[in-house]
DSSP file (Angstrom, degrees, kcal/mol; ACC not computed):
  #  RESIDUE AA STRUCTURE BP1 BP2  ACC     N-H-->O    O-->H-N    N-H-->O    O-->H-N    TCO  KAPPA ALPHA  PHI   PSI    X-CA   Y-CA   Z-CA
    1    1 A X     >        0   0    0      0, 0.0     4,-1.5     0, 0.0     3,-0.1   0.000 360.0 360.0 360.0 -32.7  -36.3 -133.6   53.1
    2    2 A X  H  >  +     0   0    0      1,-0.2     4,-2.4     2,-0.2     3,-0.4   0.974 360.0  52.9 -65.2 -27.7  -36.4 -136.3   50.2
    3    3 A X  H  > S+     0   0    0      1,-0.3     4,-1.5     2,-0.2     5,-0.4   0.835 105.8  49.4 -62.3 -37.9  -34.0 -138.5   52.2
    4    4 A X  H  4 S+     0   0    0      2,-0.2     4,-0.4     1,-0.2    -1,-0.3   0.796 111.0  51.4 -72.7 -25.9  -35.9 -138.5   55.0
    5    5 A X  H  X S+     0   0    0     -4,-1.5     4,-0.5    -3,-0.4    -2,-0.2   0.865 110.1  49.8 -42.6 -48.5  -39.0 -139.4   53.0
    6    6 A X  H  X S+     0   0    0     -4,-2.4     4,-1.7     1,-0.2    -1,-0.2   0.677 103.9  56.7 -77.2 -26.0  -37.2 -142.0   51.5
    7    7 A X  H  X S+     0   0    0     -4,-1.5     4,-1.5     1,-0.2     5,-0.3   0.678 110.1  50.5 -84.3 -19.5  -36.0 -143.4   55.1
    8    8 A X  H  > S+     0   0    0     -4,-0.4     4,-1.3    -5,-0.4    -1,-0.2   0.933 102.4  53.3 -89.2 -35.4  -39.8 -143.6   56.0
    9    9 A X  H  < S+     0   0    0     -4,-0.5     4,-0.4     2,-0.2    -2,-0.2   0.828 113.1  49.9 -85.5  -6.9  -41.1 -145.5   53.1
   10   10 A X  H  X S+     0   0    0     -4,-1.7     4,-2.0     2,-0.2    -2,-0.2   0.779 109.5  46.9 -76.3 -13.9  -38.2 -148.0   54.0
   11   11 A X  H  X S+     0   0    0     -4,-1.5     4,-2.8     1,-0.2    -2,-0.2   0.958 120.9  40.9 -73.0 -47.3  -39.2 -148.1   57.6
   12   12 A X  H  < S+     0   0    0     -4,-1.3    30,-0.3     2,-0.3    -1,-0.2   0.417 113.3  50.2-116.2 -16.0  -42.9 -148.6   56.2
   13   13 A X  H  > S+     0   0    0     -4,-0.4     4,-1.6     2,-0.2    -1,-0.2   0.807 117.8  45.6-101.5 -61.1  -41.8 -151.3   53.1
   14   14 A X  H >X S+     0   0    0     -4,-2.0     3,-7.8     1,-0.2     4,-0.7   0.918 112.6  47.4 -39.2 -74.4  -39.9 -153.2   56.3
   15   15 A X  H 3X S+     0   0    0     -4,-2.8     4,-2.3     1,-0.3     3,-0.3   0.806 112.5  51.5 -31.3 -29.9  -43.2 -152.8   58.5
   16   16 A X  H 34 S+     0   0    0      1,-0.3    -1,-0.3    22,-0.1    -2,-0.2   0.810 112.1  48.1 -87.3  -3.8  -45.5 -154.2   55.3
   17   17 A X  H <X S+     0   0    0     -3,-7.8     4,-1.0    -4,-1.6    -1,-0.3   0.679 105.4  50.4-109.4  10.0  -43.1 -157.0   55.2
   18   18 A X  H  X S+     0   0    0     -4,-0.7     4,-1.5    -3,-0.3     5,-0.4   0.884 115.1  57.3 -62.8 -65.6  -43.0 -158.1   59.3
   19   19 A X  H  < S+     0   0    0     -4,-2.3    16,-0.4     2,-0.2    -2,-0.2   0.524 103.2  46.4 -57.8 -10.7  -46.9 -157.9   58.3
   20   20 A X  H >4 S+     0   0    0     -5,-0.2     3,-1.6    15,-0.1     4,-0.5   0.877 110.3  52.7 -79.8 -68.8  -46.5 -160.4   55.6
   21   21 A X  H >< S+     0   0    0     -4,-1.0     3,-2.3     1,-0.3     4,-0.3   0.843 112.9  49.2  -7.5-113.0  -44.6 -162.6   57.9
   22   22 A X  T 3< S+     0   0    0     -4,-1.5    -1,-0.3     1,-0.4     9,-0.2   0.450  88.3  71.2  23.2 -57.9  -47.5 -162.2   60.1
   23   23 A X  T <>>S-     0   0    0     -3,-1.6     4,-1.8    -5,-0.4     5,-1.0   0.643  97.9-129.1 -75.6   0.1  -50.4 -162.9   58.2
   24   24 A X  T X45S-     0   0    0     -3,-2.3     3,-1.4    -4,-0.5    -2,-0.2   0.989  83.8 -27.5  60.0  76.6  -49.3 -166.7   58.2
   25   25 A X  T 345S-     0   0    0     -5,-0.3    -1,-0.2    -4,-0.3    -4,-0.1   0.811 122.0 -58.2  96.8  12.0  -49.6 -167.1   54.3
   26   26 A X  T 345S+     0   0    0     -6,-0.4    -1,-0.3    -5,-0.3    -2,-0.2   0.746 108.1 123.9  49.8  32.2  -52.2 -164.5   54.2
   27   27 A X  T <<5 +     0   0    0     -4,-1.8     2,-0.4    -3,-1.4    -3,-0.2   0.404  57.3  64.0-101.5   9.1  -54.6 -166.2   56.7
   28   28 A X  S  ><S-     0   0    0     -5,-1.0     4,-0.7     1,-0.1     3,-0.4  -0.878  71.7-151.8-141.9 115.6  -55.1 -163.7   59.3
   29   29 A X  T  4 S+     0   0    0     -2,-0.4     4,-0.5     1,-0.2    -1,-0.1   0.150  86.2  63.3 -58.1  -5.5  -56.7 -160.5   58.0
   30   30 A X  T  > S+     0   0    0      2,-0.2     4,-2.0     3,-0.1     5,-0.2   0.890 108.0  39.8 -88.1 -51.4  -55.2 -158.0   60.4
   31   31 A X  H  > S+     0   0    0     -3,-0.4     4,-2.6     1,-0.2    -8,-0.2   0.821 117.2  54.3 -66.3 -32.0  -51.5 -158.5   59.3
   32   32 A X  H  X S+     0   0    0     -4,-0.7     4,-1.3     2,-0.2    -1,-0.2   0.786 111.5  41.6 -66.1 -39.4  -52.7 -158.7   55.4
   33   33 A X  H  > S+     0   0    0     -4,-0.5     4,-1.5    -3,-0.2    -2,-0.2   0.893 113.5  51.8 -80.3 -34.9  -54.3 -155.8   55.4
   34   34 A X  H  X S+     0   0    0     -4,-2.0     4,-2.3     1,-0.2    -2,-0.2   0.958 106.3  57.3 -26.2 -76.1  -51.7 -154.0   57.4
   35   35 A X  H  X S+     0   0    0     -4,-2.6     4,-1.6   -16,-0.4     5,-0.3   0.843 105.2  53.1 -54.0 -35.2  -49.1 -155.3   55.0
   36   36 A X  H  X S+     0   0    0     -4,-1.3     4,-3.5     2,-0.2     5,-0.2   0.919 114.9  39.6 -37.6 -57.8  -51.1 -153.5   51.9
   37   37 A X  H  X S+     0   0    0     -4,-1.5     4,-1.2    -5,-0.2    -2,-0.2   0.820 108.9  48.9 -85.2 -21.4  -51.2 -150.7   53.1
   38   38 A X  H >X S+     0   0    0     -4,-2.3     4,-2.0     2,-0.2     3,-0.9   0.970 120.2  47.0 -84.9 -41.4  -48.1 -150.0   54.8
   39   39 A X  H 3X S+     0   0    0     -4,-1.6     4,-2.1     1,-0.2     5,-0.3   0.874 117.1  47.1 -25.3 -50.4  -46.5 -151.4   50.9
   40   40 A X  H 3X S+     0   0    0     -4,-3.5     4,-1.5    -5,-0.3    -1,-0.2   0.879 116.7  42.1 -65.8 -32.0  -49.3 -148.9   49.2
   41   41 A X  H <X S+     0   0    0     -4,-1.2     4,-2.6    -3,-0.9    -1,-0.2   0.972 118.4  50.4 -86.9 -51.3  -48.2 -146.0   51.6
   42   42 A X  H  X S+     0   0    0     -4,-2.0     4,-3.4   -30,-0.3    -1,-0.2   0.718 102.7  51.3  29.2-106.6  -44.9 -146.9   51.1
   43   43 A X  H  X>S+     0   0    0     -4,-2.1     4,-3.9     2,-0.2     5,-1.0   0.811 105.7  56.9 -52.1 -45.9  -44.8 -147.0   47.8
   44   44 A X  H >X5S+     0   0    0     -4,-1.5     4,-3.3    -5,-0.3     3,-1.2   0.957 111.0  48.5 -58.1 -54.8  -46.4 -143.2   47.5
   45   45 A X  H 3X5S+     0   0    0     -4,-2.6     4,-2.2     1,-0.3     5,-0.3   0.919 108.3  51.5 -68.5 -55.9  -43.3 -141.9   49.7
   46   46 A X  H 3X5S+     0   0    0     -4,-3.4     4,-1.2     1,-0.2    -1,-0.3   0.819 113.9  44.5 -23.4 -47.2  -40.7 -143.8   47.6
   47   47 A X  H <<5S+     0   0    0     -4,-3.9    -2,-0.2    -3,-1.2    -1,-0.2   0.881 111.2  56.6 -70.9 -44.2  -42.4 -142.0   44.5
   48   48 A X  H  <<S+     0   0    0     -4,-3.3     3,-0.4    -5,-1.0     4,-0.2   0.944 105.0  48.2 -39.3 -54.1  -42.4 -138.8   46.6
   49   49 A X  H >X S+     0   0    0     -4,-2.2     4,-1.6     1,-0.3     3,-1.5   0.782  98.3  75.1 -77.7 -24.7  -38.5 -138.7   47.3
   50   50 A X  T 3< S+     0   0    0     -4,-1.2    -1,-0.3    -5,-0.3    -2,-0.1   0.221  76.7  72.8 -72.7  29.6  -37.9 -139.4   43.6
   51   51 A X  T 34 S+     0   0    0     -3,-0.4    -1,-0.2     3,-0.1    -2,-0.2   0.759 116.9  20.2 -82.9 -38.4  -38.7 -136.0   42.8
   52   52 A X  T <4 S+     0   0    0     -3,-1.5     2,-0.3    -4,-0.2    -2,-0.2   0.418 115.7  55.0-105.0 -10.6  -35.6 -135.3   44.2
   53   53 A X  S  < S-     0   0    0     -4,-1.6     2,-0.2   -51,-0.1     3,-0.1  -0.827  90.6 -98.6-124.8 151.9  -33.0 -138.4   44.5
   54   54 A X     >  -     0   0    0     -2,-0.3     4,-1.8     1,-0.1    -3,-0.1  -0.767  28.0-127.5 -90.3 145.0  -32.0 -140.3   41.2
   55   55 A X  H  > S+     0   0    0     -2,-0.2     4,-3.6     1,-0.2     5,-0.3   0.908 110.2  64.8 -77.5 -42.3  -34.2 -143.6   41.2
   56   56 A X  H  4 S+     0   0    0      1,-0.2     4,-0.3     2,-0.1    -1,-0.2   0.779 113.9  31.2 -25.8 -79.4  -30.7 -145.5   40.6
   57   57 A X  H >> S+     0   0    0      1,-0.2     4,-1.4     2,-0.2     3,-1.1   0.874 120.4  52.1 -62.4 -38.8  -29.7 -144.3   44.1
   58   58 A X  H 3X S+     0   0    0     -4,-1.8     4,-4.3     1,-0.3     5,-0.4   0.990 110.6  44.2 -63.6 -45.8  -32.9 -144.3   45.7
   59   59 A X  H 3X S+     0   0    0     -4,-3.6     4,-0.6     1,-0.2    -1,-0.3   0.620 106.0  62.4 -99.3  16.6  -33.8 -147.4   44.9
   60   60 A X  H <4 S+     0   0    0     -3,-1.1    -1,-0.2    -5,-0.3    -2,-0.2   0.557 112.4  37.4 -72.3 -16.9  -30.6 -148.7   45.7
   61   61 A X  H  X>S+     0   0    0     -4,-1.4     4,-2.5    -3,-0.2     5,-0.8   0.787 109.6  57.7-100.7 -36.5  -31.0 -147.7   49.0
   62   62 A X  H  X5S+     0   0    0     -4,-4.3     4,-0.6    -5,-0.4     5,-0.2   0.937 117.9  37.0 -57.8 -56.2  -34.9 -148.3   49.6
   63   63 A X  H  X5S+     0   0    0     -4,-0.6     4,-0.9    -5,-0.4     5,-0.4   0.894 122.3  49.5 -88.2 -26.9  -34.3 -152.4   48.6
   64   64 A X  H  >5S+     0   0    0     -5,-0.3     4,-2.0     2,-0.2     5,-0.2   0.997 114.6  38.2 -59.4 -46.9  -30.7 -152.4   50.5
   65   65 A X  H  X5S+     0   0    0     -4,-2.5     4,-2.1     1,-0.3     5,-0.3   0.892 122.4  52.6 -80.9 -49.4  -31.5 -150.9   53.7
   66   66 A X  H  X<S+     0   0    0     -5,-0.8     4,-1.0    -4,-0.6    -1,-0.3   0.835 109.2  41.8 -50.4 -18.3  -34.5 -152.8   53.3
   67   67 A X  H  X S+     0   0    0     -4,-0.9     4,-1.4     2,-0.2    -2,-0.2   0.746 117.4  47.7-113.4 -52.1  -33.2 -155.8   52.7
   68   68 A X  H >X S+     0   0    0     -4,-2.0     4,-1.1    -5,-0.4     3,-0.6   0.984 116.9  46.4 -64.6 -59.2  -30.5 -155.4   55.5
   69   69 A X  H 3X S+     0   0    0     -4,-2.1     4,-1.5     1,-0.3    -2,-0.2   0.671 107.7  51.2 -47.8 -32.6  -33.1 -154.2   57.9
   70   70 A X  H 3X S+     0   0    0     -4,-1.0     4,-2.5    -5,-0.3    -1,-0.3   0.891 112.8  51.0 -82.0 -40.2  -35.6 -156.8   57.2
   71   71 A X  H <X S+     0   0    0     -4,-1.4     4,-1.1    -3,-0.6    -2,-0.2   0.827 108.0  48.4 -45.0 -53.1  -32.7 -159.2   57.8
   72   72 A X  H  X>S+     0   0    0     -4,-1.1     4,-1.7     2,-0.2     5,-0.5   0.857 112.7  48.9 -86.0 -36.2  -31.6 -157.7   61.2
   73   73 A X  I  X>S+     0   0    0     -4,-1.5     4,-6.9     1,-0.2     5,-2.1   0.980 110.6  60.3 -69.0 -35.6  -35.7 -157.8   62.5
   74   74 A X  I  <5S+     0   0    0     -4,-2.5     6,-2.1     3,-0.2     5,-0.5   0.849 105.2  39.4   6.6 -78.5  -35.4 -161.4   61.2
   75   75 A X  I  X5S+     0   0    0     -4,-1.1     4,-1.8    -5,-0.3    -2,-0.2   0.976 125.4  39.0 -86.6 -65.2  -32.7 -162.6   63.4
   76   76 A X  I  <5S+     0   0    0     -4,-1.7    -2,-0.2     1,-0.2    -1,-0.2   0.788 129.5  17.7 -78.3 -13.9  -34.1 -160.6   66.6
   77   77 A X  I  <<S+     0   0    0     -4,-6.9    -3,-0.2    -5,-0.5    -1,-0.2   0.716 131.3  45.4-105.9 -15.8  -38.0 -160.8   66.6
   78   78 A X  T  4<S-     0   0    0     -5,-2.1    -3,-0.2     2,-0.1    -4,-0.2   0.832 100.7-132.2 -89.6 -36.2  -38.4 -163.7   64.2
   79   79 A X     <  +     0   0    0     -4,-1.8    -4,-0.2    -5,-0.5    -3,-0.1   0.308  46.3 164.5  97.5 -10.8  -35.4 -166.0   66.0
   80   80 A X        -     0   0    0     -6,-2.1    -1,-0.3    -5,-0.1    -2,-0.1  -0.385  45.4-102.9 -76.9 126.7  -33.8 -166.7   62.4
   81   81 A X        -     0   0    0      1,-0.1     2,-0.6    -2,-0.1    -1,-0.1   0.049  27.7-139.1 -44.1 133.2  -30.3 -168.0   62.8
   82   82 A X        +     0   0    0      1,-0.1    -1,-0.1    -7,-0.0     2,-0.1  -0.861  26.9 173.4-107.5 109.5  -27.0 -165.5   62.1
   83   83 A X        -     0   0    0     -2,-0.6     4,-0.2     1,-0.1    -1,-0.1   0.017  42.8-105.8 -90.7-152.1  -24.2 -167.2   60.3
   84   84 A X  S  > S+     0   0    0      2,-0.1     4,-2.2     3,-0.1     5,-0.1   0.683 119.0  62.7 -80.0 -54.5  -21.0 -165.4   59.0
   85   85 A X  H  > S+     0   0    0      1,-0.2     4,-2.9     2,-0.2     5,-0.1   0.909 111.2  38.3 -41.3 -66.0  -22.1 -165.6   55.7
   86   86 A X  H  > S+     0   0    0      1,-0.3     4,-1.9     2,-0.2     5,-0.3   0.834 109.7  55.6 -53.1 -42.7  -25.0 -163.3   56.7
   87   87 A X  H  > S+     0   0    0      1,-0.2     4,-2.2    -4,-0.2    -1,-0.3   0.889 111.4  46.7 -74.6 -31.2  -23.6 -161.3   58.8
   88   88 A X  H  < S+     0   0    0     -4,-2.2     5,-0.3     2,-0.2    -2,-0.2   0.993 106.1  56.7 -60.8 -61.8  -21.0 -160.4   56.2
   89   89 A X  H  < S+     0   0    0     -4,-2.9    -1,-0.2     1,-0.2    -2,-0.2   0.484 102.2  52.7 -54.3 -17.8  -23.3 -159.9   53.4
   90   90 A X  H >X S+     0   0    0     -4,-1.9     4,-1.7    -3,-0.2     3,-1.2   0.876 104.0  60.9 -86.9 -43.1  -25.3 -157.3   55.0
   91   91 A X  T 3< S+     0   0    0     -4,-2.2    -2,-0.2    -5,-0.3    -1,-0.2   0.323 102.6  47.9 -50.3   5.5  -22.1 -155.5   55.7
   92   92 A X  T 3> S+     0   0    0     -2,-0.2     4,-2.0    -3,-0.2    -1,-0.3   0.181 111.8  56.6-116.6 -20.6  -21.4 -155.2   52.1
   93   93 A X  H <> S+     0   0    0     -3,-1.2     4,-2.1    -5,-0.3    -2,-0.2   0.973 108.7  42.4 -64.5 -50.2  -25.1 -153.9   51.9
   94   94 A X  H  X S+     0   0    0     -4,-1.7     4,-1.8     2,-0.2     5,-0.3   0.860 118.0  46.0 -76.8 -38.7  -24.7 -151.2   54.3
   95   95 A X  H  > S+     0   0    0     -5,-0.3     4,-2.3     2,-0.2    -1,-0.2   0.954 108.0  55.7 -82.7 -13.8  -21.5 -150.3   52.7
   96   96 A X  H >X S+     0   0    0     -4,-2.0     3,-2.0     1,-0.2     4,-1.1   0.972 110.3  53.2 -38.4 -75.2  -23.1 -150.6   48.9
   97   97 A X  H 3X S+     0   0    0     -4,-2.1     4,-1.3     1,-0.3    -1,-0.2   0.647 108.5  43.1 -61.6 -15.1  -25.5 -148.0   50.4
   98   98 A X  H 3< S+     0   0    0     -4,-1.8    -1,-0.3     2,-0.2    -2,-0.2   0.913 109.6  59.5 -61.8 -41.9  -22.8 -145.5   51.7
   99   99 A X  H XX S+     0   0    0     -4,-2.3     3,-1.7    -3,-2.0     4,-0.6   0.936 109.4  43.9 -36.4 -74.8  -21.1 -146.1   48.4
  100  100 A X  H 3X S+     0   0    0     -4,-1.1     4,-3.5     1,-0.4     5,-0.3   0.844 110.8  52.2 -84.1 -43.4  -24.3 -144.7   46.8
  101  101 A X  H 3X S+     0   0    0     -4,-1.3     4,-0.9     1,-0.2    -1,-0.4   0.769 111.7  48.6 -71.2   1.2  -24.8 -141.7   49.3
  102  102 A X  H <4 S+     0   0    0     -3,-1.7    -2,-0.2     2,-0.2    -1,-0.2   0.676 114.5  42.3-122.0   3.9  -21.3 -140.5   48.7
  103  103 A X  H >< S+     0   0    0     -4,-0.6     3,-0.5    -3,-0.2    -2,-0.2   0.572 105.2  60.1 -77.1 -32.4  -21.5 -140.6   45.1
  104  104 A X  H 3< S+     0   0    0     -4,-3.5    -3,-0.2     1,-0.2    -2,-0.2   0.940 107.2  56.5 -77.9 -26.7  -25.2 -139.1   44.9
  105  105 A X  T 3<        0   0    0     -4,-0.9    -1,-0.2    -5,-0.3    -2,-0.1   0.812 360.0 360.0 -56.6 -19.6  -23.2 -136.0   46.7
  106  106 A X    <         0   0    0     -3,-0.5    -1,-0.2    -4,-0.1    -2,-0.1   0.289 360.0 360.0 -58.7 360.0  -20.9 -135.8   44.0
């Protein structure tokens, strides 16, 4: 159950930062306020799943998958350009974060 927690305050940490993106600079109050709250709500689930995952791993995985994820919404709703470089470097993200799930089984 924490894992799945945890996979929801990264869906919800992405969503608040589409909704940064969004607010242009924080000038349009629907996407800024959006983006608080999905951060705040977030945040509480992240805190949630540490009850149960060690914060090392968790929150290797929370800013990695984030961080890959935000990348991938990036290149397809945003239009921002995919090099090699990129494409590479999230593949050594997604395999950090396997690394880290097959050690937290250990």
């Amino acid at each position: 159950m924490s894992w799945s927690i945890l996979i929801i305050a990264i869906v919800l940490e992405v969503s608040g930062t589409i909704c940064m993106k969004l607010s242009e600079g924080f000038t349009k109050v629907g996407p800024s306020i959006a983006m608080l709250i999905f951060y705040l709500v977030g945040l509480a689930f992240l805190a949630v799943a540490l009850r149960k995952i060690d914060v090392s791993v968790a929150y290797a995985i929370w800013s990695g998958l984030g961080t890959a994820l935000i990348a991938v919404v990036g290149m397809i709703w945003f239009k921002e350009p995919m090099s090699t470089l990129k494409f590479v470097s999230l593949m050594l993200i997604i395999l950090g974060v396997v690394g880290l799930n097959l050690q937290a089984g250990t």
